[in-house]
PDB file with one MODEL, atoms N, CA, C and O in Angstrom:
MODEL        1
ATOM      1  N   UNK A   1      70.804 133.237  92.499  1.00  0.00           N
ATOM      2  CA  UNK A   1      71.929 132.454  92.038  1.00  0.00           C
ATOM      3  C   UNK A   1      72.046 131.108  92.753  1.00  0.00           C
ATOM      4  O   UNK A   1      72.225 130.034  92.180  1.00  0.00           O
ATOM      5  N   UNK A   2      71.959 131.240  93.711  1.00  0.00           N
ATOM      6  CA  UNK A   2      72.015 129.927  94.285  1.00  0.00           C
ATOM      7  C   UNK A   2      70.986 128.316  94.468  1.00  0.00           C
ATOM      8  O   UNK A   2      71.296 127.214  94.921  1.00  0.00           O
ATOM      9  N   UNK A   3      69.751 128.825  93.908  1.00  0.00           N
ATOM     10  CA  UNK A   3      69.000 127.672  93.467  1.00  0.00           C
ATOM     11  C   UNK A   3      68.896 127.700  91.519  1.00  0.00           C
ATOM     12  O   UNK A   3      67.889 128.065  90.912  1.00  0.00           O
ATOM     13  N   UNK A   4      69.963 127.308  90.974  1.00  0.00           N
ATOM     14  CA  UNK A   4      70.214 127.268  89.750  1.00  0.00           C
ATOM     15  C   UNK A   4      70.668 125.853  89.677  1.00  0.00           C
ATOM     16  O   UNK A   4      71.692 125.327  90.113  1.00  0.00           O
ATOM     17  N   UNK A   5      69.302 125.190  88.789  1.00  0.00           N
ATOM     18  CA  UNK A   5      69.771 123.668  88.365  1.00  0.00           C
ATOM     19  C   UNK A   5      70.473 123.461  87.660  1.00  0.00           C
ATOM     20  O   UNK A   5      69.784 123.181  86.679  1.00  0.00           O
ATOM     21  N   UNK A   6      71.739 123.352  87.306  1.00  0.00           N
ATOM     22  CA  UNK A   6      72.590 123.302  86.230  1.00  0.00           C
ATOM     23  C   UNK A   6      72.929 121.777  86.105  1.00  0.00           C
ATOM     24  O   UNK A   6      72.676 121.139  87.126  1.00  0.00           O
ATOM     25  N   UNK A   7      73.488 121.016  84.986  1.00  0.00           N
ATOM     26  CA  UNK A   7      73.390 119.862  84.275  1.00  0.00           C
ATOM     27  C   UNK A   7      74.621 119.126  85.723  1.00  0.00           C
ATOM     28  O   UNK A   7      74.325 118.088  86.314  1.00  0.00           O
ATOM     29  N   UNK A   8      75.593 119.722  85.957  1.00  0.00           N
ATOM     30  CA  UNK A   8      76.562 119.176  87.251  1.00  0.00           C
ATOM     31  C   UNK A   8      75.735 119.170  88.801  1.00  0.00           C
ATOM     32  O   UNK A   8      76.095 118.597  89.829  1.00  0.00           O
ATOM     33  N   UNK A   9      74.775 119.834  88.620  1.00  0.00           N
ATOM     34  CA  UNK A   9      73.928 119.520  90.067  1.00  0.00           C
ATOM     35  C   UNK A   9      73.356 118.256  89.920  1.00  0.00           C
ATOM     36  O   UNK A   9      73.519 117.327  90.712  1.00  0.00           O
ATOM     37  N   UNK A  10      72.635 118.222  88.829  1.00  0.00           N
ATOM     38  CA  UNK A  10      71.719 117.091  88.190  1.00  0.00           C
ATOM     39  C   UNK A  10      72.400 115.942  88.516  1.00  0.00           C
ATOM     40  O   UNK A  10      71.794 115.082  89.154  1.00  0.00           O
ATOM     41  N   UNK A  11      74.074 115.683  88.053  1.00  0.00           N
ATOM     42  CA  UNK A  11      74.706 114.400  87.746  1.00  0.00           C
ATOM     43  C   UNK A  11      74.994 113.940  89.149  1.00  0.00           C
ATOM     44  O   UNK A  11      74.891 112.812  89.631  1.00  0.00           O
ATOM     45  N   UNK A  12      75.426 115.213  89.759  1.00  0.00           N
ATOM     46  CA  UNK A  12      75.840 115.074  91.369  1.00  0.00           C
ATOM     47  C   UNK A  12      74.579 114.187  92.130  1.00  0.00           C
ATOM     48  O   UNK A  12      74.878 113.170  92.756  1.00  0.00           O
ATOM     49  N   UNK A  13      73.363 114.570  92.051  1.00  0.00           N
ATOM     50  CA  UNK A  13      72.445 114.510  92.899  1.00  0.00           C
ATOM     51  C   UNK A  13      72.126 113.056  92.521  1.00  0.00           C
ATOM     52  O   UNK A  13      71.860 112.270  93.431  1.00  0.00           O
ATOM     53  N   UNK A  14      72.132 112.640  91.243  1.00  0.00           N
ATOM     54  CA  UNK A  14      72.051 111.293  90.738  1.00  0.00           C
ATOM     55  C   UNK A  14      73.174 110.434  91.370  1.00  0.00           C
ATOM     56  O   UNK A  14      72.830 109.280  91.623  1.00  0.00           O
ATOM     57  N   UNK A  15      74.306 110.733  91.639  1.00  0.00           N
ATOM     58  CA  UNK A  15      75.355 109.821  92.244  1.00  0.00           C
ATOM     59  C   UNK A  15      75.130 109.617  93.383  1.00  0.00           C
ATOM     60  O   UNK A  15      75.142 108.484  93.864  1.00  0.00           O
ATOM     61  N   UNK A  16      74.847 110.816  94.127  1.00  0.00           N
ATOM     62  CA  UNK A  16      74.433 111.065  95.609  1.00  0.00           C
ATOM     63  C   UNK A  16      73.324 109.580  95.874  1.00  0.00           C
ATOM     64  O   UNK A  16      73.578 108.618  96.598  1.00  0.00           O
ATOM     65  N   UNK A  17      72.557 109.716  95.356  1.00  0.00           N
ATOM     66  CA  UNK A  17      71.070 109.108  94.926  1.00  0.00           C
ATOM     67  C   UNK A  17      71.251 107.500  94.674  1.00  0.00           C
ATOM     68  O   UNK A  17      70.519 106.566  94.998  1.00  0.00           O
ATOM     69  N   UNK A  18      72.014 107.517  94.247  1.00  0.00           N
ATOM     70  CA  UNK A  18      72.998 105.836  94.218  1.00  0.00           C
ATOM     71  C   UNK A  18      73.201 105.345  94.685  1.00  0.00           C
ATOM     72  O   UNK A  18      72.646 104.357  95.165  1.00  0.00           O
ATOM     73  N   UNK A  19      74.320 105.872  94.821  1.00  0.00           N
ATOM     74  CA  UNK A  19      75.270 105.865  96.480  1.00  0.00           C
ATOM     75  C   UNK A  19      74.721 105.275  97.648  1.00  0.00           C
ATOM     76  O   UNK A  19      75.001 104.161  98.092  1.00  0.00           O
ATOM     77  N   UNK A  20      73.571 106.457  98.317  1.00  0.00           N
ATOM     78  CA  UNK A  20      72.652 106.134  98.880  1.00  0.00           C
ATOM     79  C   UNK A  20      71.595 104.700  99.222  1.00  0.00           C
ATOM     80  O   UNK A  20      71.179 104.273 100.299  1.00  0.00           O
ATOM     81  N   UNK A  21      71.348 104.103  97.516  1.00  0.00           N
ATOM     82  CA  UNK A  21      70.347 103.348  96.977  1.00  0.00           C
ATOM     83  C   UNK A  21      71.522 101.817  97.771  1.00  0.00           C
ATOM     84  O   UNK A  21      71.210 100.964  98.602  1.00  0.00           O
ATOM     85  N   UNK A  22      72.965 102.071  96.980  1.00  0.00           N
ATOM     86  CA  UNK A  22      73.832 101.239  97.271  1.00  0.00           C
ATOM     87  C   UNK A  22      73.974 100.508  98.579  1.00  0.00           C
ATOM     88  O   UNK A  22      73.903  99.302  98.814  1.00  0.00           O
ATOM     89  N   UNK A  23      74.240 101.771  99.554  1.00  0.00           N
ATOM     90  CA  UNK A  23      74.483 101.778 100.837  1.00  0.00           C
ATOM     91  C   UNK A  23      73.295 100.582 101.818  1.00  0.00           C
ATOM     92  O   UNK A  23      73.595  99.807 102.727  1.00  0.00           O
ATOM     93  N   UNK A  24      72.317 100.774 101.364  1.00  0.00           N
ATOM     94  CA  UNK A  24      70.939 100.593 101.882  1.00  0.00           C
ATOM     95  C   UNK A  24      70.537  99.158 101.251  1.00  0.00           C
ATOM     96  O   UNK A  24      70.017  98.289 101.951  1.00  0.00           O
ATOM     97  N   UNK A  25      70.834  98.965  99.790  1.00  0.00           N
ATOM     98  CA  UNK A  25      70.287  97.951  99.241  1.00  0.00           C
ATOM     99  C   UNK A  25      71.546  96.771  99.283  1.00  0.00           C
ATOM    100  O   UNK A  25      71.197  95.738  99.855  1.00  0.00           O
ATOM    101  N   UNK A  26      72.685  96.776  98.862  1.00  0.00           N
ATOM    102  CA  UNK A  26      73.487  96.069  98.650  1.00  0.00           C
ATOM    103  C   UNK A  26      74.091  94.992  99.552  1.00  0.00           C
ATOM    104  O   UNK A  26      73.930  95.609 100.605  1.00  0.00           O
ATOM    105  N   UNK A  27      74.523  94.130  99.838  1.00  0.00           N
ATOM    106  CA  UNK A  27      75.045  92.976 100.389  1.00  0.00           C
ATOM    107  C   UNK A  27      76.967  93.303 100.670  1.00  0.00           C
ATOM    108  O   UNK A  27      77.623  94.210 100.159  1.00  0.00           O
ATOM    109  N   UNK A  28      77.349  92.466 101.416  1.00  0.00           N
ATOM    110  CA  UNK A  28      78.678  92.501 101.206  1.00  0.00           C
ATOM    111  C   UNK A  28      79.150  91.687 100.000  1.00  0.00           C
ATOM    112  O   UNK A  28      80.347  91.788  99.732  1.00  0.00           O
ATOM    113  N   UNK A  29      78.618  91.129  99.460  1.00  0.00           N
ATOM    114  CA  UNK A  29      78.990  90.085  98.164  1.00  0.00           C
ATOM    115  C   UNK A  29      78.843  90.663  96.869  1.00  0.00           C
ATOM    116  O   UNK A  29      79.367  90.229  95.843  1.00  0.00           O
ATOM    117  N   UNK A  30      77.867  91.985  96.995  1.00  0.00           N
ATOM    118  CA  UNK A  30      77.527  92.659  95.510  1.00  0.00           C
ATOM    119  C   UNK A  30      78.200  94.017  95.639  1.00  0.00           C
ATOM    120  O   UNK A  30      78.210  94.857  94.740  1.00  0.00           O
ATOM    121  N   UNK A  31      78.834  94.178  96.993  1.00  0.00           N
ATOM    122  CA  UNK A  31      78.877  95.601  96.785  1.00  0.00           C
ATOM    123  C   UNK A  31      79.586  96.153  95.925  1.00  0.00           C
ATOM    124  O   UNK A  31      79.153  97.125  95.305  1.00  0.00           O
ATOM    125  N   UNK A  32      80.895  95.621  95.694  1.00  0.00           N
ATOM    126  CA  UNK A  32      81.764  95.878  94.605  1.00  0.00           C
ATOM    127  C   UNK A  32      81.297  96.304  92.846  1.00  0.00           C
ATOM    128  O   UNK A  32      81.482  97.215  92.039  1.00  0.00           O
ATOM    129  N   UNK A  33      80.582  94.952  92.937  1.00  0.00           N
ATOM    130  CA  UNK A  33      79.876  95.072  91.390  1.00  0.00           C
ATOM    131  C   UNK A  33      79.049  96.010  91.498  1.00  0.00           C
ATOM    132  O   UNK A  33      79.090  96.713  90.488  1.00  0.00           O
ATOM    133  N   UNK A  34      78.024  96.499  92.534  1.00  0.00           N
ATOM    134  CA  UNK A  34      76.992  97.869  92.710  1.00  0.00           C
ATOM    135  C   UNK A  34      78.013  99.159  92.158  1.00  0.00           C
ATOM    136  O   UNK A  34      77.971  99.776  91.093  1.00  0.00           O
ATOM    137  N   UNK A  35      78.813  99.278  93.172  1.00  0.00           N
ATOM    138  CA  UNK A  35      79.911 100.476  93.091  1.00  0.00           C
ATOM    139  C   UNK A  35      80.127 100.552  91.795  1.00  0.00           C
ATOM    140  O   UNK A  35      79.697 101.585  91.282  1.00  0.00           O
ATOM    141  N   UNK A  36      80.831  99.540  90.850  1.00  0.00           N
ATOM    142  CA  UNK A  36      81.066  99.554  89.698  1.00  0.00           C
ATOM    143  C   UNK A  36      79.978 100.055  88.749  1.00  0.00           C
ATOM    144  O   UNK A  36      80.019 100.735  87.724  1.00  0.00           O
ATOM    145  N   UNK A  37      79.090  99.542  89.375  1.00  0.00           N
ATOM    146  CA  UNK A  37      77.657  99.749  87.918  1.00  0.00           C
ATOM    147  C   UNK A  37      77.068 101.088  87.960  1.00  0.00           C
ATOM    148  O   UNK A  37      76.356 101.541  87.064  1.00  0.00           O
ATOM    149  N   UNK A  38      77.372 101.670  88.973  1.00  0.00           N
ATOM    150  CA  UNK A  38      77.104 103.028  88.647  1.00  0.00           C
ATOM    151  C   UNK A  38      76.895 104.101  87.839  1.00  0.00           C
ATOM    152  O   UNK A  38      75.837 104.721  87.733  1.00  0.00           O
ATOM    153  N   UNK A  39      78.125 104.357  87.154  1.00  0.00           N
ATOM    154  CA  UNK A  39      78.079 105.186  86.114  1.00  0.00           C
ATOM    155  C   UNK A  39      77.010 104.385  85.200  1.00  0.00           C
ATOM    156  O   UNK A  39      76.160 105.126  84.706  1.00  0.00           O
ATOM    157  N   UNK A  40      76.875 102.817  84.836  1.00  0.00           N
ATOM    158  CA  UNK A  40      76.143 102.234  83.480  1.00  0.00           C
ATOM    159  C   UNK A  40      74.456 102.824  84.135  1.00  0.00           C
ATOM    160  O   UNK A  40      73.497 103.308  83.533  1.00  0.00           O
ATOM    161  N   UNK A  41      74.606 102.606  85.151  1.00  0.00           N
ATOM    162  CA  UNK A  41      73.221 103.514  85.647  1.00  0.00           C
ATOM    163  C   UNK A  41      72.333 105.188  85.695  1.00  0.00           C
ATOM    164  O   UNK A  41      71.149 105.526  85.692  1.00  0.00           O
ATOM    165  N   UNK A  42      73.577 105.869  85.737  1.00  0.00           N
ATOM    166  CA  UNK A  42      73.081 107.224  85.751  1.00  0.00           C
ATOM    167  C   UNK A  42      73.301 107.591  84.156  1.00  0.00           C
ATOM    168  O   UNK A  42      72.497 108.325  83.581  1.00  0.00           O
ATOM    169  N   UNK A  43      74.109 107.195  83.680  1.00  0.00           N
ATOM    170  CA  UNK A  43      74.552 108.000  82.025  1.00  0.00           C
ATOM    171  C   UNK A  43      73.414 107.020  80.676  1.00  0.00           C
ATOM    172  O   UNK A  43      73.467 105.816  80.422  1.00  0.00           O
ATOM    173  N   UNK A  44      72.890 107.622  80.321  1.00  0.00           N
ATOM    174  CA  UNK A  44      71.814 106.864  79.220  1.00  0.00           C
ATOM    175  C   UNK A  44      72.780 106.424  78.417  1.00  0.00           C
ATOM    176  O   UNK A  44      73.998 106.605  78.425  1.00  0.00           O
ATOM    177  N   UNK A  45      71.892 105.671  77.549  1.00  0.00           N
ATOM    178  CA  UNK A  45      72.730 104.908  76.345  1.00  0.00           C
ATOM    179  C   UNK A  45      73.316 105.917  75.266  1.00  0.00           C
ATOM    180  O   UNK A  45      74.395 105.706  74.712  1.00  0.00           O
ATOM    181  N   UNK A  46      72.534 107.014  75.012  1.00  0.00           N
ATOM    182  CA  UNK A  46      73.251 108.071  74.369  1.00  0.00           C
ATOM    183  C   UNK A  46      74.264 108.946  75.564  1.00  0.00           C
ATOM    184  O   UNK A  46      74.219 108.834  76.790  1.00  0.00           O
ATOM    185  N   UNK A  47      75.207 109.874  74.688  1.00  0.00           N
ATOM    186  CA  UNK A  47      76.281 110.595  75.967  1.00  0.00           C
ATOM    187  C   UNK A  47      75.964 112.608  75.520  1.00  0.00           C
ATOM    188  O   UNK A  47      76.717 113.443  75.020  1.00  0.00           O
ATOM    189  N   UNK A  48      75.062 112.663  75.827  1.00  0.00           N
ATOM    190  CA  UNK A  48      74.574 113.677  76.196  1.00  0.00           C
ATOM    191  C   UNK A  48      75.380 115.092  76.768  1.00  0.00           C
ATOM    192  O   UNK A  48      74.921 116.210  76.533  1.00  0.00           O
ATOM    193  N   UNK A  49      76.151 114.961  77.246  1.00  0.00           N
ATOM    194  CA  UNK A  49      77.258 116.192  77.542  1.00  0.00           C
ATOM    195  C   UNK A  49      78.500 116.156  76.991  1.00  0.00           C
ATOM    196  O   UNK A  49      79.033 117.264  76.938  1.00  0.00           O
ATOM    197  N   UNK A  50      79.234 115.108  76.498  1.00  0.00           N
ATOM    198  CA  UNK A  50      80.580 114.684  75.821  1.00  0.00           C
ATOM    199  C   UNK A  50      80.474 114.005  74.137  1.00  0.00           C
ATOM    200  O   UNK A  50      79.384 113.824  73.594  1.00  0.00           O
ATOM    201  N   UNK A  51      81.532 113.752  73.604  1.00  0.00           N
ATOM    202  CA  UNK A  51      81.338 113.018  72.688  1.00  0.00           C
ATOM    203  C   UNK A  51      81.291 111.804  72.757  1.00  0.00           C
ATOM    204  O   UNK A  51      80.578 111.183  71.968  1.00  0.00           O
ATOM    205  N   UNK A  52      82.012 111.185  73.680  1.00  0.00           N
ATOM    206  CA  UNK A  52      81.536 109.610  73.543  1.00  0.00           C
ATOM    207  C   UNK A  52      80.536 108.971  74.987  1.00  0.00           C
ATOM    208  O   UNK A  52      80.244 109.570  76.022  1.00  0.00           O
ATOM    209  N   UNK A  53      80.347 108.205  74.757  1.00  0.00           N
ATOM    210  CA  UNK A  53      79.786 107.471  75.896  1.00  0.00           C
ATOM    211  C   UNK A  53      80.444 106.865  76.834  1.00  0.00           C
ATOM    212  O   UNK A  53      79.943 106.738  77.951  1.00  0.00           O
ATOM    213  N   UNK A  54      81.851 106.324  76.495  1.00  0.00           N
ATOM    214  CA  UNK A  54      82.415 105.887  77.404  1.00  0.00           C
ATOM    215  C   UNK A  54      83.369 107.289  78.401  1.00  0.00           C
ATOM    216  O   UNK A  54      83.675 107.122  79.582  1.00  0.00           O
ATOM    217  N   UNK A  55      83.602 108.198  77.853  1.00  0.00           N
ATOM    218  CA  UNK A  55      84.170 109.237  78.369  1.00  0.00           C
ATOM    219  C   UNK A  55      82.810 110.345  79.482  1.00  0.00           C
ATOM    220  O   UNK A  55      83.108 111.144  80.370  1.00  0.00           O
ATOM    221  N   UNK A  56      81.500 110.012  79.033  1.00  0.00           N
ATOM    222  CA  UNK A  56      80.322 110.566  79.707  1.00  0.00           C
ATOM    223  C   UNK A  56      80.760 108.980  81.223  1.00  0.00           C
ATOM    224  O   UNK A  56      81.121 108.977  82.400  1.00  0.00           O
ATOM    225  N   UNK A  57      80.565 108.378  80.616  1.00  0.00           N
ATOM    226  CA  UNK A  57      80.454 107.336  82.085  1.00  0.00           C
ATOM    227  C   UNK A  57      82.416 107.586  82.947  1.00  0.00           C
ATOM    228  O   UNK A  57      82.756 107.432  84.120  1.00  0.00           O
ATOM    229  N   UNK A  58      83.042 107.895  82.032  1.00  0.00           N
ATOM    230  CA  UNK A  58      84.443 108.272  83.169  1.00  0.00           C
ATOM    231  C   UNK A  58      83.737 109.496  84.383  1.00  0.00           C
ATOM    232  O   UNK A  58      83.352 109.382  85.547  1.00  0.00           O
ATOM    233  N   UNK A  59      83.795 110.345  83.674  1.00  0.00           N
ATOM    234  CA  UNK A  59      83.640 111.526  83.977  1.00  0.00           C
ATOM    235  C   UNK A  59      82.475 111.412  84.997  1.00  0.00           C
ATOM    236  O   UNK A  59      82.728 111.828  86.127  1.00  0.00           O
ATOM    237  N   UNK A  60      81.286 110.930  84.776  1.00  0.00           N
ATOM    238  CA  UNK A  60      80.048 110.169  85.991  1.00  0.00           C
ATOM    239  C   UNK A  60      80.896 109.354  87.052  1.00  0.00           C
ATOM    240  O   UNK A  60      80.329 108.754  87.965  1.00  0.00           O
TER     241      UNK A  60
ENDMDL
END
């Protein structure tokens, strides 16, 4: 039970993964806009777990 990839590990590990990317890559001048762009980064252009796309990128 406990190594079970389920679709909320996936999204988690992708934010984690960001986050991370953010922390490391970003400036004090971009960080804001980084933080923000997030979700447009992990959620594809289709919305794959919800009905809309903009409610897949809340929820991310």
């Amino acid at each position: 039970m406990r190594n079970l990839d389920t679709p909320v590990k996936q999204i988690r590990r992708k934010i984690f993964t960001e986050i991370a990317k953010i922390g490391f890559e970003s400036t004090d001048e971009s960080l804001i806009h980084d933080i923000e762009s997030i979700p447009y980064n992990i959620v594809e252009e289709r919305a794959k777990y919800r009905e809309s796309i903009y409610r897949e990128r809340a929820v991310a």
